[in-house]
C-alpha positions in Angstrom: -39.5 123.0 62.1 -35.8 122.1 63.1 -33.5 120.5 60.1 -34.3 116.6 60.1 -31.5 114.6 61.1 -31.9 111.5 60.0 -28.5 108.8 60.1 -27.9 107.3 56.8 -29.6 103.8 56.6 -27.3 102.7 53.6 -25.3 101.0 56.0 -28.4 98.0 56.1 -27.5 96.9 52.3 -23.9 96.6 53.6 -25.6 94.2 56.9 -27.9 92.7 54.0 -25.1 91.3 51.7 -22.3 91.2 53.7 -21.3 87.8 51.8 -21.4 90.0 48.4 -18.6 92.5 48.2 -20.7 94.2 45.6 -23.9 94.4 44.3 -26.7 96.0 42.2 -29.7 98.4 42.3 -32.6 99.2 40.3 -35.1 101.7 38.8 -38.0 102.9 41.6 -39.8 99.8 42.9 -43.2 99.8 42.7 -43.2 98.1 46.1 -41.0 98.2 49.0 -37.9 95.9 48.9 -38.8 94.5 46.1 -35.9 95.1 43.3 -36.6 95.3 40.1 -34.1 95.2 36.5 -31.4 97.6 37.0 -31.1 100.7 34.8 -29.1 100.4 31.1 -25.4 101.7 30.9 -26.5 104.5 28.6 -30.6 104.9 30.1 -32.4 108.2 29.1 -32.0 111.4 31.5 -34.5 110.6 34.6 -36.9 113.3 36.3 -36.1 114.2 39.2 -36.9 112.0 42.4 -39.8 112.7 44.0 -38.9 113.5 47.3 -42.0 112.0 48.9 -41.1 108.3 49.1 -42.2 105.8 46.8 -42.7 103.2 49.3 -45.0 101.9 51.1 -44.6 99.5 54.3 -45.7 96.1 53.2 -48.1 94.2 54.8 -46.9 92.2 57.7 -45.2 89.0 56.2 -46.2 85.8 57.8 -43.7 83.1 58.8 -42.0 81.1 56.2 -42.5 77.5 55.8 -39.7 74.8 55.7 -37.8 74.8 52.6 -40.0 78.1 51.2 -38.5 79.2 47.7 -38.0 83.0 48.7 -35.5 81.8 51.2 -32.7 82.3 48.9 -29.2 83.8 48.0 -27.5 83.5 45.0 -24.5 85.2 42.9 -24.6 86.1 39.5 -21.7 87.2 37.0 -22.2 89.3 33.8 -20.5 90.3 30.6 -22.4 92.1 27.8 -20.9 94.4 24.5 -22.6 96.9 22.7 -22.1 99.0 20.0 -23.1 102.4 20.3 -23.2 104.9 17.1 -23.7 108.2 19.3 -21.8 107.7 22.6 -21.1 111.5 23.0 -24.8 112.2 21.8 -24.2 115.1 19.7 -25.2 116.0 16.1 -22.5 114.8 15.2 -21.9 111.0 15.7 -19.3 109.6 17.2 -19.3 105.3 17.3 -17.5 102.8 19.5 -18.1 99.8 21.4 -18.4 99.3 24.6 -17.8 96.1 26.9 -19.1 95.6 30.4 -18.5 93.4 33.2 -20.8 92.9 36.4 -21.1 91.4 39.8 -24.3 91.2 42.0 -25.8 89.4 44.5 -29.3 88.8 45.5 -30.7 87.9 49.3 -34.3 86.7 50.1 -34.5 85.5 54.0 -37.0 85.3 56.4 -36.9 84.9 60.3 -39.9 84.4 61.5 -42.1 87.8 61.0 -38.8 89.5 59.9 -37.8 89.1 55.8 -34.8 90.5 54.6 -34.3 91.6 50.9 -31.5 92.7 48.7 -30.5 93.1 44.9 -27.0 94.5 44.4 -24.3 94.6 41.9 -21.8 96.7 40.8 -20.8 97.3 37.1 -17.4 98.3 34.9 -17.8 100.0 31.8 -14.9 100.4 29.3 -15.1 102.0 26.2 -13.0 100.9 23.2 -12.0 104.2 21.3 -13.0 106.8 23.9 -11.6 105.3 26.7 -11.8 108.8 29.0 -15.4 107.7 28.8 -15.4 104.6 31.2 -17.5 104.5 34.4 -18.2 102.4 36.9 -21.3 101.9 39.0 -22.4 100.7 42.8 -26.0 100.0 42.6 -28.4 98.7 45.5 -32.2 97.9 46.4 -32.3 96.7 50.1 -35.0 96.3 53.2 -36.3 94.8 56.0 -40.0 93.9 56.2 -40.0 94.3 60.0 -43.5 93.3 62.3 -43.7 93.3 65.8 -47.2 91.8 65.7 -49.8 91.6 62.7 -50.7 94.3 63.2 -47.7 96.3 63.7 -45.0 96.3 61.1 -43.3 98.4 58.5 -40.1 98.6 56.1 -36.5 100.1 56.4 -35.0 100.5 53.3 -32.2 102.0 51.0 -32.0 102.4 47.5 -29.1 103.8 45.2 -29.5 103.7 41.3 -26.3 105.2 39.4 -26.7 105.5 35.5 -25.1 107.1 32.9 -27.3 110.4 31.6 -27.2 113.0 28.8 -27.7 116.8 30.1 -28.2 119.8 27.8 -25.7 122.8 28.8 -28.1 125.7 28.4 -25.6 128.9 27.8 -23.2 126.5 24.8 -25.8 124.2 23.2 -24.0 121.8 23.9 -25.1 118.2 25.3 -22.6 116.4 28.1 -22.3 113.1 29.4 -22.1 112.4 32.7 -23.1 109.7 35.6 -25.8 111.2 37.7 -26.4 109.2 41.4 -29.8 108.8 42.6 -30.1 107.6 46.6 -33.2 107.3 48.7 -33.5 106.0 52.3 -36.6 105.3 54.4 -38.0 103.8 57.6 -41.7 103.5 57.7 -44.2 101.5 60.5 -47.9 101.0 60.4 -50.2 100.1 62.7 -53.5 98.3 61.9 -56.3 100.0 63.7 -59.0 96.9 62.7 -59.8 95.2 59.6 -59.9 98.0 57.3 -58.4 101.4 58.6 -54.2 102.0 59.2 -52.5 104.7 60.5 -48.6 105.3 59.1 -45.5 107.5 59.8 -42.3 107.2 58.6 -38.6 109.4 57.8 -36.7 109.5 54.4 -33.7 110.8 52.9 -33.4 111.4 49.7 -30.2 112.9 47.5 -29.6 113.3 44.0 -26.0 114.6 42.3 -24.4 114.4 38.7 -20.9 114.1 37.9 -21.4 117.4 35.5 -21.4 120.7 36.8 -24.5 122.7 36.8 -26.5 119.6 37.6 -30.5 120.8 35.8 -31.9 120.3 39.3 -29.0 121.9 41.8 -28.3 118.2 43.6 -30.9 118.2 46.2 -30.4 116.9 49.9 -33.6 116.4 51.2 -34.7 114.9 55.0 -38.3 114.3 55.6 -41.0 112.9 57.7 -44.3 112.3 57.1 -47.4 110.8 58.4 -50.7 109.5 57.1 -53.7 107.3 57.8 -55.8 104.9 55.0 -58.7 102.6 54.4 -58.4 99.2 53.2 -61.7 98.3 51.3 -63.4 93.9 51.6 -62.4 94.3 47.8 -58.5 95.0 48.2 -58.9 98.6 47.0 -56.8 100.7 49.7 -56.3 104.4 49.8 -53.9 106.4 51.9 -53.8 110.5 52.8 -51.0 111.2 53.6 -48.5 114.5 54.9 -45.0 115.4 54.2 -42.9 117.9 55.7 -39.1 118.0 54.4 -35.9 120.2 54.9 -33.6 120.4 52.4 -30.4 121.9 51.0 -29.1 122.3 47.2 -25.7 120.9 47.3 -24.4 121.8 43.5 -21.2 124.0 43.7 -21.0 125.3 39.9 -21.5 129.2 40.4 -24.8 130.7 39.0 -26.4 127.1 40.8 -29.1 127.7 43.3 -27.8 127.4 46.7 -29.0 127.8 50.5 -32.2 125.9 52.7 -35.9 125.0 51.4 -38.7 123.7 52.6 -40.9 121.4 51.1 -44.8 120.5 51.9 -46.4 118.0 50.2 -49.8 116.4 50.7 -51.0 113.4 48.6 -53.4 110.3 48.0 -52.3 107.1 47.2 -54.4 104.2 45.9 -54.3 100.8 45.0 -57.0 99.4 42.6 -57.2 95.4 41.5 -59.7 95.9 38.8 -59.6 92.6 38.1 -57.4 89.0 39.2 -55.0 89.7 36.5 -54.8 94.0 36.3 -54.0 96.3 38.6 -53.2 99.8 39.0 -51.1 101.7 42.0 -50.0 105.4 42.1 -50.5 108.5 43.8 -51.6 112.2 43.5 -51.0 115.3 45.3 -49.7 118.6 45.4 -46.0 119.8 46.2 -45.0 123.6 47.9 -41.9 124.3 47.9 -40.8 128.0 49.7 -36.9 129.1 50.0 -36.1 131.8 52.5 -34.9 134.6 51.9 -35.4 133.6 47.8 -38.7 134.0 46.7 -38.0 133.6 43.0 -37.0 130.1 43.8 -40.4 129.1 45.3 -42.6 126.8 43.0 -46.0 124.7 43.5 -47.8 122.3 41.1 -49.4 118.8 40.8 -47.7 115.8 41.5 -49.2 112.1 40.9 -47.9 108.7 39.3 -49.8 105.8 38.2 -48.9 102.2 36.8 -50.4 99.1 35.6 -50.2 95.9 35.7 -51.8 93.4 33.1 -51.8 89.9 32.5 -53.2 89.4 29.5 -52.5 85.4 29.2 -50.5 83.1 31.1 -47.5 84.5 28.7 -48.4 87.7 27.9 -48.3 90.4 30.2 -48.4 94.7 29.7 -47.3 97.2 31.7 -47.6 100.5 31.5 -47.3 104.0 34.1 -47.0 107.7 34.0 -45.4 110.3 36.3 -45.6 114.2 36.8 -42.7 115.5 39.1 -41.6 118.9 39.9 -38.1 119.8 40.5 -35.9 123.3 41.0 -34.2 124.3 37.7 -30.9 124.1 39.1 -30.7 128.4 39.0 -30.1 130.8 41.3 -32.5 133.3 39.3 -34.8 130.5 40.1 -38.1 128.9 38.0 -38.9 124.9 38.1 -38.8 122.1 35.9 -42.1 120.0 35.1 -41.4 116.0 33.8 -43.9 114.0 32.5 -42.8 110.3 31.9 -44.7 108.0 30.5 -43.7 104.2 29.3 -45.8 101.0 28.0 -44.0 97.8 27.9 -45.9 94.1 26.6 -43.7 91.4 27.5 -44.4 87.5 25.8 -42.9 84.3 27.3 -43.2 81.9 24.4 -41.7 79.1 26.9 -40.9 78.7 30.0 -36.9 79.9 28.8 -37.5 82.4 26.3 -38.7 86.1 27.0 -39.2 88.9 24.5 -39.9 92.5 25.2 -40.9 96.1 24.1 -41.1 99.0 25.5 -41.5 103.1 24.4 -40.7 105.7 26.7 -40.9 109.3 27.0 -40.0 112.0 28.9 -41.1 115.7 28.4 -39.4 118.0 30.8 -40.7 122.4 30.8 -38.8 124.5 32.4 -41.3 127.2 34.2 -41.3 130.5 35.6 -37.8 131.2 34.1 -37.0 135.2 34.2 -37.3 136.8 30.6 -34.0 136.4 28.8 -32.2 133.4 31.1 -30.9 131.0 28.7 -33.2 128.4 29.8 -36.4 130.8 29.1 -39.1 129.1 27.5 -36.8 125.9 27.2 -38.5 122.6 27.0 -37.2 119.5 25.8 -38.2 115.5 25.0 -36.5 112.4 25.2 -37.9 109.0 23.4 -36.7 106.0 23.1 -37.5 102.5 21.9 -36.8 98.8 22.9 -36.7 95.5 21.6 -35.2 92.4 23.8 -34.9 88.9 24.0 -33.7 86.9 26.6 -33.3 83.2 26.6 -31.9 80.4 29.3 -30.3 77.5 27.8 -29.7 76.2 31.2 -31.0 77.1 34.5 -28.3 78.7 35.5 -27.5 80.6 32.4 -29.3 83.7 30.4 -28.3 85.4 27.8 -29.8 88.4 25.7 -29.7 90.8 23.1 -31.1 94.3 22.3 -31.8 96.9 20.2 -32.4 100.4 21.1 -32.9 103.7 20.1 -32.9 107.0 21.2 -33.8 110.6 20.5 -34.1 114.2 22.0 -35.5 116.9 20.3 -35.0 120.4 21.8 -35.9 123.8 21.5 -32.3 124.6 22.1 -30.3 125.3 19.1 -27.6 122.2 17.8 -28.5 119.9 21.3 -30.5 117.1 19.5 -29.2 113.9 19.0 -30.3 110.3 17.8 -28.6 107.4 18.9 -28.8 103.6 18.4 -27.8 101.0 20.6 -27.2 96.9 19.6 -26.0 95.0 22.9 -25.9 91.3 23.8 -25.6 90.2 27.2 -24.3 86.9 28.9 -24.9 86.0 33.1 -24.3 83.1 35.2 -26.1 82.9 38.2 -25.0 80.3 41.1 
């Protein structure tokens, strides 16, 4: 199979918001095009993206009414300050406070059969002490819910999530802070055979790359297509097989980094389940093969699958909750892969209609596999929880503000590369 050339499709978020000059992105959607919050200035280290795409085409939107309240844009400005008592993450601690200004935009439109959608923003970070520790970020979640008819219609999307991240440098012990880039297109149709059965394809591109050398996973560009066919069951229940085939290239130039082609082939199930009117569960399982010519001692397989839940326990309490197993290249030349398990649970109360509180525990357990006897990362393995407490409350419609408190912790098998860290932030936007 010939390299996948697939044009970049980042260009639709610039078509999408061309009123906004900048604009923001978020963690994986659990559905296509729809954006979700975007990811903290300091978030936890996050596995590797799956290469198979996350989305799925939605079903074939219908036209809007007059005056319907998706058929929006808006503006929002932010300022937030936190105070951060491990900004290097080391042993040993190093405080400062860090301010943070933002400006996003957000587009909901519909033309008919067609909607549009886009959350973006981009973010400043200064630091007050450390100051060769200020980033800035460009973050985006866009699509297009395209249909020809009912029955045939599909998504083309682009995502890009920058966030700040905390890597482990396996031959000093030492941890390093960096920005790591995470960027995903996709264009995906479906055609609905009858009631119950569809038949997919689609392309994606995904591409992942750190700002530290010696990026954990080698910065892998990766083109795919895929193809797949599913059942829709009278109950809402849906499950989709589904067939991946992808090309890609490790793009990480730090010596002793793996380098050269791969090929990945991935076959999977997804499912969606409404147990009930107020829970729900989505994910996905399958297996992953990837083979490198030429380099055989970079070739790994496993088990691949996510899952996550939906609950609304009251009108004003509601729990969520997922888990995801990924697989990714340890980064190495010598070769061996690197398993992460995620999993996260996070209730969220609405007391009224303008206040919100929330919590949320995550971890992430990443096992590095199949290293050769005496590598430095041999028998490494590592985990990374943290905890969250928020509030967030809107004194007018157009106003929010909220405060945090979070905390953080790795523990490694790595001499000296543990840390703790505790984060206090408040938060101020103004939408219009």
């Amino acid at each position: 199979m010939k390299k996948l050339s697939i044009p970049p499709l980042v260009t639709i978020a610039s078509l999408l918001v061309a009123p906004a000059v900048m604009a923001q992105s978020p963690s994986t959607p659990t559905a296509p095009s729809v954006p979700t919050a975007p990811s903290a200035p300091s978030a936890l280290p996050a596995p590797a993206p799956a290469p198979a795409p996350e989305f799925q085409a939605a079903p074939a939107p219908a036209p809007a009414a007059p005056g319907d309240s998706t058929d929006t844009l808006t503006f929002r400005v932010g300022a937030g300050v936190e105070g951060d008592n491990n900004v290097l993450r080391q042993t040993n601690r190093i405080s400062d406070t860090i301010g943070s200004l933002s400006l996003g935009a957000k587009l909901d439109k519909r033309y008919g059969l067609q909607r549009f959608r886009a959350d973006v923003e981009a973010s400043r970070f200064k630091y007050q002490d450390n100051s060769n520790l200020d980033y800035s970020t460009l973050n985006y979640n866009a699509a297009w819910d395209w249909s020809f008819t009912p029955r045939v219609h599909g998504v083309v999307s682009a995502d890009r999530r920058q966030f700040r991240e905390t890597s482990v440098d396996s031959l000093t012990g030492v941890n390093r802070v960096g920005r790591r880039t995470e960027r995903t297109e996709l264009a995906e149709g479906v055609y609905e055979l009858g009631a119950s059965w569809r038949a997919l394809g689609g392309v994606s591109h995904s591409l992942a790359k750190s700002t530290e050398p010696r990026s954990w996973d080698a910065s892998p560009d990766i083109r795919s297509a895929y193809v797949g066919a599913g059942y829709e069951f009278p109950s809402g229940t849906s499950l989709t097989a589904r067939v991946r085939r992808g090309d890609g290239e490790y793009k990480d130039p730090t010596a002793g980094a793996a380098t050269g082609d791969f090929k990945d082939n991935e076959v999977d199930l997804l499912f969606k389940w409404p147990i009930t009117g107020r829970t729900a569960v989505e994910g996905r399982v399958g297996r992953l093969e990837r083979k490198h010519d030429g380099a055989p001692q970079r070739d790994f397989s496993g088990m691949v699958a996510s899952a996550n839940m939906s609950w609304e326990i009251t009108g004003k309490t509601r729990l969520l909750a997922g888990f995801a197993r990924d697989l990714a290249a340890t980064g190495l030349a010598i070769g061996g892969s690197v398993r992460n398990d995620r999993f996260y649970i996070s209730p969220v109360w609405k007391p009224t209609a303008q206040t919100a509180v929330n919590l949320k525990y995550e971890r992430v357990a990443r096992d590095w596999r199949s290293v050769p006897f005496g590598a430095p990362d041999f028998g490494r393995s590592e985990t990374i929880q943290s905890w969250l407490i928020g509030a967030e409350w809107e004194p007018r419609r157009a106003v929010a503000l909220g405060a945090n408190l979070r905390s953080e912790r790795l523990k490694s098998n790595l001499p000296f590369s543990g840390y703790r860290a505790t984060v206090f932030g408040v938060t101020g936007k103004v939408y219009f």
